[in-house]
C-alpha positions as CSV (number, residue, x, y, z in Angstrom):
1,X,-1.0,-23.9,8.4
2,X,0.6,-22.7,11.5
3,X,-2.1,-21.3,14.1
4,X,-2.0,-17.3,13.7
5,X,-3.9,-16.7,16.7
6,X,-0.8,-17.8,19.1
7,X,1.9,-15.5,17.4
8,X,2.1,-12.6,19.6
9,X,0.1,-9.9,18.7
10,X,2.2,-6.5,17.5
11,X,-0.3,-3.4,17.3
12,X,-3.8,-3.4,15.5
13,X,-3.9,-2.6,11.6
14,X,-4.5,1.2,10.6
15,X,-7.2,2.0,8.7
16,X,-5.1,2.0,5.6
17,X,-3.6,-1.2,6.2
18,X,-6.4,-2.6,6.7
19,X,-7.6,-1.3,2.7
20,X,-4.6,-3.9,1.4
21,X,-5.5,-6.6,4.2
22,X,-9.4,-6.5,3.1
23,X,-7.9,-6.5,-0.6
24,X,-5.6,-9.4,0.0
25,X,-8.3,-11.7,1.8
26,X,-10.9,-10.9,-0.6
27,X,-9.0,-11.5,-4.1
28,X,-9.3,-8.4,-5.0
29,X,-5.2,-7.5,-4.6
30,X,-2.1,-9.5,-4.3
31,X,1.2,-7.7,-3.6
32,X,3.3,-5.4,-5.0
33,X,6.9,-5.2,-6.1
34,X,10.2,-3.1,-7.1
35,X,13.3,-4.9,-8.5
36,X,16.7,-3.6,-9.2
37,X,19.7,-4.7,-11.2
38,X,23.0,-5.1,-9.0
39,X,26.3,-5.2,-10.7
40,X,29.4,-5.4,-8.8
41,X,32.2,-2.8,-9.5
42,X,35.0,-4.6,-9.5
43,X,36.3,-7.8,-7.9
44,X,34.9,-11.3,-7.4
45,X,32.4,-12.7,-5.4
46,X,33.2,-16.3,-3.6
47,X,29.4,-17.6,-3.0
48,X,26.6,-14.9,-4.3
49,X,24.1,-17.0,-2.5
50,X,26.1,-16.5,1.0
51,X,26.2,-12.4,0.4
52,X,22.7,-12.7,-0.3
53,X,22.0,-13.9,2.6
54,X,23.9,-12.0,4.9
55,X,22.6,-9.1,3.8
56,X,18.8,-9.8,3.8
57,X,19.6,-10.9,7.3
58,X,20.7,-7.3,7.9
59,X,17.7,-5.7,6.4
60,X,15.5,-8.0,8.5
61,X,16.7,-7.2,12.0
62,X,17.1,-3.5,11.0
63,X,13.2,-3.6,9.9
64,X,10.5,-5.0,12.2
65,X,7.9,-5.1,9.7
66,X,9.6,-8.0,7.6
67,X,9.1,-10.1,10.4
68,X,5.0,-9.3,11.3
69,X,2.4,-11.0,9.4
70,X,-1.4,-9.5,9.2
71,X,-3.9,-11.4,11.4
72,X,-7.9,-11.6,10.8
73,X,-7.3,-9.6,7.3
74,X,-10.9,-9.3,6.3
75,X,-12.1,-8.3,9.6
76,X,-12.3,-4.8,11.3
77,X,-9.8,-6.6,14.4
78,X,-7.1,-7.1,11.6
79,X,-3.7,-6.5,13.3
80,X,0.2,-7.9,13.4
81,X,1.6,-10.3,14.9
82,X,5.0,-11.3,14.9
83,X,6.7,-14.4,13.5
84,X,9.4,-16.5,15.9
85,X,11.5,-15.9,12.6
86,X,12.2,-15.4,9.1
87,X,13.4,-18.5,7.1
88,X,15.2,-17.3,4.6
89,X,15.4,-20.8,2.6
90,X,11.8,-20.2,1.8
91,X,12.0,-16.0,1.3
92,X,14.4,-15.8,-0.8
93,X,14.0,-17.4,-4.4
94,X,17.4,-17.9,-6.3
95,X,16.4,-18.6,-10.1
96,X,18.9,-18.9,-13.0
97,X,17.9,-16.6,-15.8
98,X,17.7,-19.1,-19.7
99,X,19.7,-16.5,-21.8
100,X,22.7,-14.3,-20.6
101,X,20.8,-10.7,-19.4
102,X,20.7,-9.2,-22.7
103,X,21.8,-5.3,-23.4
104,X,20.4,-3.4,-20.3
105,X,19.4,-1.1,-22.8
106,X,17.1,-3.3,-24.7
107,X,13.5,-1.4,-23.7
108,X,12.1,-4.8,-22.0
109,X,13.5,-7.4,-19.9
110,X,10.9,-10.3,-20.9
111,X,12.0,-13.1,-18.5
112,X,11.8,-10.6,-15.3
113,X,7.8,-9.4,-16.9
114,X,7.3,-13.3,-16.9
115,X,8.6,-13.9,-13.2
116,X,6.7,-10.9,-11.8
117,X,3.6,-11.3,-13.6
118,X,3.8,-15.2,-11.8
119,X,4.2,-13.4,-8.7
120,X,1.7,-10.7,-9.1
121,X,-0.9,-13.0,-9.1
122,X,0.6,-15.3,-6.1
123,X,-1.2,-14.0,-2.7
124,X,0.7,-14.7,0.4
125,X,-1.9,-17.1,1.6
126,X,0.4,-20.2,1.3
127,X,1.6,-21.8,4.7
128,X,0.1,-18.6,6.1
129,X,1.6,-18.0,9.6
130,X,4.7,-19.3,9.2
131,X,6.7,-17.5,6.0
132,X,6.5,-13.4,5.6
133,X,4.5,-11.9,3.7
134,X,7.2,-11.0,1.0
135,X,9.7,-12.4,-1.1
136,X,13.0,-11.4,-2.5
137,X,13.4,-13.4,-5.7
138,X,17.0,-13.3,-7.4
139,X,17.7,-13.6,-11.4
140,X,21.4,-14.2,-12.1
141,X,22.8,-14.7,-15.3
142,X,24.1,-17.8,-16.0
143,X,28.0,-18.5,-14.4
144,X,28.2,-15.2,-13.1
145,X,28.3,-13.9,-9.7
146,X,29.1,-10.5,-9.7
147,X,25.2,-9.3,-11.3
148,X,21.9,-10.0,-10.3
149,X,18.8,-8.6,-10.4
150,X,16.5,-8.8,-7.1
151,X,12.9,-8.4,-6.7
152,X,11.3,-7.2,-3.6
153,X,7.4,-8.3,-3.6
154,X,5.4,-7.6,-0.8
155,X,2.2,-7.6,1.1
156,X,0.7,-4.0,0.3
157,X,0.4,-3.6,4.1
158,X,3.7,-3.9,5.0
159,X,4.8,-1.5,3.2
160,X,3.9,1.1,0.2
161,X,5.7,1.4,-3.3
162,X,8.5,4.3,-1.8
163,X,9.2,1.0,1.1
164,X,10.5,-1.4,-2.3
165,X,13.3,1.8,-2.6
166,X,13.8,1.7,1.6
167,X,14.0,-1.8,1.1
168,X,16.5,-1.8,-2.2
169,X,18.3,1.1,-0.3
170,X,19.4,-0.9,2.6
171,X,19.9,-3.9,0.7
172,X,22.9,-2.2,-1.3
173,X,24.2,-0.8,1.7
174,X,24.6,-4.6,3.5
175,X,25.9,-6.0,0.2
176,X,28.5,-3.2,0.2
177,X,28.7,-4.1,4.2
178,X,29.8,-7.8,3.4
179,X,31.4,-7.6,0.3
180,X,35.0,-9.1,0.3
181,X,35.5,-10.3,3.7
182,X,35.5,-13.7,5.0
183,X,33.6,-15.9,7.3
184,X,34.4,-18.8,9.1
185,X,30.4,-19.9,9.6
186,X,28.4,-20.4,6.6
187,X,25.0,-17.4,6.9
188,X,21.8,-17.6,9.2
189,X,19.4,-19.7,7.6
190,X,16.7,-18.7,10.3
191,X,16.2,-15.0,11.3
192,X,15.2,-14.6,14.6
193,X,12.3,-11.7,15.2
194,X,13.5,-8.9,16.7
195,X,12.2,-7.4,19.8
196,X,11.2,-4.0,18.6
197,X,8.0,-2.1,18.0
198,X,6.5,-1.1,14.8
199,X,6.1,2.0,13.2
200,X,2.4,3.3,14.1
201,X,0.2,3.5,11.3
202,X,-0.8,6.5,9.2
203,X,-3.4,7.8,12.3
204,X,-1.2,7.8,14.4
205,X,1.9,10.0,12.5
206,X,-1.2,12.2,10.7
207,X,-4.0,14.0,11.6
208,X,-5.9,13.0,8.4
209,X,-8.3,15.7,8.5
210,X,-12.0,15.5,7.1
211,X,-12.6,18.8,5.0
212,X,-16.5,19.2,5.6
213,X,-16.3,22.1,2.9
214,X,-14.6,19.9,0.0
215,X,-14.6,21.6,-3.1
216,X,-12.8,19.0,-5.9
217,X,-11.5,19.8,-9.3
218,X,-14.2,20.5,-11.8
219,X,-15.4,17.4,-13.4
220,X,-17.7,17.5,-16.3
221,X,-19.9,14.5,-16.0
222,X,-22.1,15.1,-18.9
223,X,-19.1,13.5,-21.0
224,X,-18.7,10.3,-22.2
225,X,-15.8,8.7,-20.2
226,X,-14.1,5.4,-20.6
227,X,-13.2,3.3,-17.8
228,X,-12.7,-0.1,-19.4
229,X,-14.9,-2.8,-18.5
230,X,-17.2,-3.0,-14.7
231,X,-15.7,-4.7,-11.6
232,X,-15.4,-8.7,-12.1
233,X,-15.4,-10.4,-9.6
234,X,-12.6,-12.5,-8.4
235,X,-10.2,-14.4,-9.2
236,X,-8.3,-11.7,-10.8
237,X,-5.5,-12.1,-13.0
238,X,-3.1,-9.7,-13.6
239,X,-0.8,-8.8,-16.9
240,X,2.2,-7.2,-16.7
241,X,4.9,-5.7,-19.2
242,X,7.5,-3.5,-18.6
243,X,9.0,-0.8,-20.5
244,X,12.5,0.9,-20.4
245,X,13.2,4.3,-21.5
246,X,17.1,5.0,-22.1
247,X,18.9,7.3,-20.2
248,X,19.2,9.4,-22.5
249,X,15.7,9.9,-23.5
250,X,14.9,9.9,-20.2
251,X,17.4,12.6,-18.9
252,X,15.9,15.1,-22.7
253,X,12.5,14.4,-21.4
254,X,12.8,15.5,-17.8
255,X,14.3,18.7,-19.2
256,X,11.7,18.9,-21.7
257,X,9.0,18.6,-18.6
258,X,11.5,20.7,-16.3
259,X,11.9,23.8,-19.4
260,X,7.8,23.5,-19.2
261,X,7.4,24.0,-15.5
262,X,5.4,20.5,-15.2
263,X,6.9,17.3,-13.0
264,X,8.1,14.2,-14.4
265,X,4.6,12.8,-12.8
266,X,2.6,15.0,-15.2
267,X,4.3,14.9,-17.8
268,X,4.5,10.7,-17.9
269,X,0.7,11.0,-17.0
270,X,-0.2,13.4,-19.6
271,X,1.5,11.4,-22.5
272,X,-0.4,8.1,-21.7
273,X,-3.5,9.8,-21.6
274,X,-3.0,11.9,-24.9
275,X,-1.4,7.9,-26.1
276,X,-4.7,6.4,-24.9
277,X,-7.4,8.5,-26.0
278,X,-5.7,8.1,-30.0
279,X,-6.4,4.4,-29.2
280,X,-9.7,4.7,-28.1
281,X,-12.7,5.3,-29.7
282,X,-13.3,9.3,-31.2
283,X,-16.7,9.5,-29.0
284,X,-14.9,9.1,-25.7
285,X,-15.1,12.7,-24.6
286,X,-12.7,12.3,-21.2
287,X,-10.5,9.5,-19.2
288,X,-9.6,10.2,-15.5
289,X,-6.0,9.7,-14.2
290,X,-5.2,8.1,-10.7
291,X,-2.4,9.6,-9.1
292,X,-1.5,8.5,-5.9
293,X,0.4,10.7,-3.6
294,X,3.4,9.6,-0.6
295,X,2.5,11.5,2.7
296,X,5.9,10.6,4.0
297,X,6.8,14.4,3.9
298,X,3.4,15.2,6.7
299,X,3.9,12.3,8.9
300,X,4.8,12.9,12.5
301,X,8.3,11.2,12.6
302,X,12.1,12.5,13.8
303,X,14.7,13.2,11.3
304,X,14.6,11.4,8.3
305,X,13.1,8.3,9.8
306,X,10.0,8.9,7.3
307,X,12.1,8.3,4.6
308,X,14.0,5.4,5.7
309,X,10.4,3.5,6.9
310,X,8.7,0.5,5.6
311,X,5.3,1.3,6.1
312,X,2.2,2.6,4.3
313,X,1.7,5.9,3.9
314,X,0.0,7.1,0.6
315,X,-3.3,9.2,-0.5
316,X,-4.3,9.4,-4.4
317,X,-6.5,11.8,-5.9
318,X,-8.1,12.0,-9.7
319,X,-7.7,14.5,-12.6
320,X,-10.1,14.2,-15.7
321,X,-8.8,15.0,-18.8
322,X,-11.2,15.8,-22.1
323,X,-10.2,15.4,-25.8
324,X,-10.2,19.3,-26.0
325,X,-7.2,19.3,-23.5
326,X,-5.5,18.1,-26.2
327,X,-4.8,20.6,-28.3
328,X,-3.9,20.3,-31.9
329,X,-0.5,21.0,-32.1
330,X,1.9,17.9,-31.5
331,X,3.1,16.5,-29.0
332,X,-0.4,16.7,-27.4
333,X,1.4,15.9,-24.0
334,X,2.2,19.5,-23.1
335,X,-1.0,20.9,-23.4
336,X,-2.9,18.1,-21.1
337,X,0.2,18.6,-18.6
338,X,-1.1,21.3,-17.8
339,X,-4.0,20.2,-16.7
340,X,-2.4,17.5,-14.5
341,X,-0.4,19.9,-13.1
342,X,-2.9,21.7,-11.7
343,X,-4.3,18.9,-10.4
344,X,-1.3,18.0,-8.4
345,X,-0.8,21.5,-7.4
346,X,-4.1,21.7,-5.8
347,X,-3.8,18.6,-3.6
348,X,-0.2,19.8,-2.4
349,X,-0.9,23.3,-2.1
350,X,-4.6,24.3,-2.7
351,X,-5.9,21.6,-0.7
352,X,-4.6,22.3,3.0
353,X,-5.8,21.6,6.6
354,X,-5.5,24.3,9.3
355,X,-2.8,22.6,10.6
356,X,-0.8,22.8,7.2
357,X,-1.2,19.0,5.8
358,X,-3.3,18.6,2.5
359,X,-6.6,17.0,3.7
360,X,-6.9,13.2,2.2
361,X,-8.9,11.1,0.7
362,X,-8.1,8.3,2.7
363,X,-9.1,10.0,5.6
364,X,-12.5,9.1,4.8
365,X,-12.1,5.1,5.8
366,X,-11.5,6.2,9.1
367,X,-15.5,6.2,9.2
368,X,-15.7,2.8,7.7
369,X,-16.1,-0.1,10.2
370,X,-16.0,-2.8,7.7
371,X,-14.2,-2.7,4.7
372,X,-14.8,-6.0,3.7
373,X,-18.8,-4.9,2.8
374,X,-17.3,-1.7,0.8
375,X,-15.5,-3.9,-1.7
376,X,-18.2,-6.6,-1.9
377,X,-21.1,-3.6,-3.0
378,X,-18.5,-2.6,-5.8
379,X,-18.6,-5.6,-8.0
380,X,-20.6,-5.1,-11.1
381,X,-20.2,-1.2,-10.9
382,X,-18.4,1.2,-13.4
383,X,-14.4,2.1,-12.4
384,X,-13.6,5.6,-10.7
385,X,-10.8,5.9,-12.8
386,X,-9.3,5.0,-16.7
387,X,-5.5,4.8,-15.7
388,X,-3.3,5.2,-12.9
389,X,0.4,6.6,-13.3
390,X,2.0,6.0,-9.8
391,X,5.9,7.5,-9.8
392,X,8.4,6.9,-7.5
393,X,10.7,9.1,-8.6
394,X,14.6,8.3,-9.0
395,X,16.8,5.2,-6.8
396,X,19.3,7.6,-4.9
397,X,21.1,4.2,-3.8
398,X,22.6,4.3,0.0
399,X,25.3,6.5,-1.0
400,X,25.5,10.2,-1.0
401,X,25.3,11.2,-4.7
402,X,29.0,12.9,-4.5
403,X,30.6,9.5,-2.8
404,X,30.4,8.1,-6.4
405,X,31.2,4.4,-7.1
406,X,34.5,2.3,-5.4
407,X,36.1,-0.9,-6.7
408,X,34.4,-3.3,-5.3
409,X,31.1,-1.9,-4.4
410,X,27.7,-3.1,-5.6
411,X,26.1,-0.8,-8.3
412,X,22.1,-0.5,-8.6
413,X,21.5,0.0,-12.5
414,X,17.5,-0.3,-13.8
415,X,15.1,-0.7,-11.6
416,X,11.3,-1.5,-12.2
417,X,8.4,-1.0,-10.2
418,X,5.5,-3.9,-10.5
419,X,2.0,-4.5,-9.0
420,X,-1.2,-7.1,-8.7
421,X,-3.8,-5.2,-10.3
422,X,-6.5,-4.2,-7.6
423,X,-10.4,-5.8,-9.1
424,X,-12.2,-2.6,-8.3
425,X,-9.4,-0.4,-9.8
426,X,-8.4,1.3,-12.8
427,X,-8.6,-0.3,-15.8
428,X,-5.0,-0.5,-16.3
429,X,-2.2,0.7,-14.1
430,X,1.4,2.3,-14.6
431,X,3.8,1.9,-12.1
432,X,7.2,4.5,-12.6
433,X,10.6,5.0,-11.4
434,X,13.5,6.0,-12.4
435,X,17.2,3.7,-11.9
436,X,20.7,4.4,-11.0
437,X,21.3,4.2,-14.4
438,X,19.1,7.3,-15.1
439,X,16.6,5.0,-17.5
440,X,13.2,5.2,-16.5
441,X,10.9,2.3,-16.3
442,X,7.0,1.9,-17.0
443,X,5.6,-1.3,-15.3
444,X,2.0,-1.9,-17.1
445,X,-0.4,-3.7,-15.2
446,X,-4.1,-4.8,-16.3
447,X,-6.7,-6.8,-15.3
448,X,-7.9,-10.1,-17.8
449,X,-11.0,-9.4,-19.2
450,X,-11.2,-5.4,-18.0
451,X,-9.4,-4.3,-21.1
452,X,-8.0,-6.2,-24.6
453,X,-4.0,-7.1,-24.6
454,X,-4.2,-5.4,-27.8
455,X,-5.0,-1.9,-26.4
456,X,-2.4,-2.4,-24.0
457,X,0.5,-3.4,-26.3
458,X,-0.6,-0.3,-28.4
459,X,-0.2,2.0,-25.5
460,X,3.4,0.5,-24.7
461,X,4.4,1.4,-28.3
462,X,2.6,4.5,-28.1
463,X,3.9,5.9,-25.1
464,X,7.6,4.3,-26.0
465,X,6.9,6.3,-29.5
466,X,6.5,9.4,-27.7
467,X,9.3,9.3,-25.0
468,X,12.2,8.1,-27.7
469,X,11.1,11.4,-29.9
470,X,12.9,13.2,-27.5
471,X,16.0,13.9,-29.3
């Protein structure tokens, strides 16, 4: 292990950085991911490997985060510090898939679930100080080189889940950069850091205001919720599955949802909690939803650099649903939409400062010295929350949606979002996002021993039940 403490020293962690950091040191969270299938339009490619690497090398100098590693995680003196370089021998991982990719339609991929649930419980620990703290880890099909599907798994400090679309984003647009033309030197093995600054944390591009008079969505707590089982302590191990909604059913539900006046967000969170509570027992009276929320659009940044950054910027905020939201006409979704709607439409627009930014809940671990005793005192109590349903949204690719596809220009089909599950969080967690393609896709992560596979698989068929209806 290289020694840490000589790398020069970027900028101390934010407060919200520091949450993953603490996480990450502790056990109690590894990384998180989003992949995406490439598929070049036309034309041949003369060494995949060699485009690969040319245009991660791109990315890298265009993103100073990919080159800074966190330093002292589980202490409240946590900050960056940069690496001489990035070798890209070691962060980048190219794997032949066993079988041909099967039809991208097929609702799972298994051998990508199987390579990110490996990584999803991998921490970044390894020869800490001298590789990032990410990966990009390629599946190709066997004898081809014109498809590929690359996954993007980072350290939840570097960046949030809307950084794996910056990151995927950029990536297209440097394959596109060096596809077709020739070199006469083979591609940079070793990265050199470049000499910019980092993006300032959250504090620093929000005024995260405390509101003294917080008044939160009624919660009944007289009911009898489930939260699956109390906080283990680590190791953790983390499950994951995926599940691929066609484009088609996809594109009849968002109308459905759009017709309805409720977000994709709701609606997707709605149907796995009307899924789940026909799975669980009939004397759970309510379930809470996690949603977590990108402050990209607050942040004090010119242009559309929010949007382009690598960098963590999120809030959450819970809903609890009851069996009576249900309803007892079917589908059950639309009537607990509603209710989730609400819920997001007070945080965005019920919920404001006097400056015009929704107050946050993360605000509140500004006042937290160390959060390394916070997550200690939480082992052995019950969960804040049933399920998570975390969306980000649809890949718009680095072209402008009119610009279309050329001959010879790298296409971004499915793509899948993927995390660790966090020890102290909710029992399981869906991670959402719609491809190129116009297929959604529901990454399902849970904990071992928080809540029985066979609950799980039943909410993947039930959930995947309810989306195909959509006719």
């Amino acid at each position: 292990m290289a020694d840490v403490h000589a790398l020069p020293k970027l900028r101390p962690l934010g407060k919200l950085e520091q949450v993953s950091a603490t996480c990450h040191h502790l056990g109690f969270y590894n990384n998180v991911g989003v992949s995406a299938h490439y598929k070049l339009s036309g034309g041949s490619v003369a060494s995949l490997r060699d485009l690969i690497y040319r245009a991660l090398a791109s990315v890298v100098r265009d993103h100073r985060i990919l080159s800074a590693i966190p330093v002292d995680e589980g202490t409240p003196e946590s900050y960056f510090a940069s690496l001489p370089s990035v070798n890209l021998d070691r962060a980048i991982q190219i794997l032949e898939r066993e079988a041909p990719l099967s039809d991208p339609k097929e609702s799972e991929d298994k051998e990508l679930d199987a390579l990110l649930q490996s990584w999803h419980n991998t921490s970044f620990k390894s020869e800490y100080g001298t590789l990032p703290f990410w990966r990009l880890l390629v599946l190709k099909p066997p004898g081809k080189q014109t498809e590929f599907t690359a996954s993007f798994i980072f350290h939840h400090a570097v960046g949030d889940g809307l950084s794996g679309i910056v990151f995927h984003r950029a990536f297209q647009a440097a394959l596109d950069t060096f596809q077709g033309k020739s070199f006469d030197l083979p591609p940079e093995r070793y990265i050199d850091s470049n000499t910019g600054s980092l993006l300032p944390p959250l504090e620093d591009l929000h005024p995260l205001p405390i509101n003294k008079n917080h008044a939160p969505p009624p919660v009944n707590a007289a009911l009898k919720e489930w939260t699956g089982a109390q906080v283990l302590p680590p190791p953790c191990h983390t499950n994951y599955r995926s599940l691929y909604v066609s484009p088609h059913h996809t594109k009849v539900f968002s109308q459905e949802s759009k017709k309805r006046g409720v977000s994709i967000t709701a609606s997707i969170s709605s149907t796995i909690g009307a899924v789940l509570f026909s799975i669980l027992p009939p004397d759970i009276e309510a379930i809470k939803c996690l949603i977590p929320v990108s402050l990209r659009p607050w942040l004090k940044l010119p242009g559309g650099t929010a949007n382009d950054a690598i960098g963590t910027y999120i809030d959450a905020f819970k809903v609890q649903l009851t069996r009576d939201d249900l309803g007892a006409e079917s589908p059950q979704t639309w009537h607990v939409a509603t209710k989730v709607s609400q819920g997001i439409h007070h945080y965005v627009h019920g919920n404001l400062s006097p400056s015009g930014e929704p107050y946050t809940e993360v605000a509140i671990f500004r006042n937290i010295p160390d959060l390394s005793v916070v997550f200690h005192s939480l082992i052995g109590s019950d969960r804040a929350a049933a399920y998570e349903v975390s969306n980000l949204g649809i890949f718009s690719g680095s072209r402008k949606a009119d610009a279309g596809y050329t001959l010879g220009s790298w296409e971004v089909g499915r793509v899948t979002f993927s995390r660790s599950t966090v020890i102290s969080g909710c029992a399981v967690t869906m991670s959402v996002v719609t491809g190129g393609d116009g297929g959604m896709t529901i990454g399902f992560s849970w904990q071992h021993g928080v809540v029985e596979d066979d609950l799980v698989e039943r909410l993947i068929h039930g959930v995947a039940t309810e989306l195909e209806a959509y006719v």
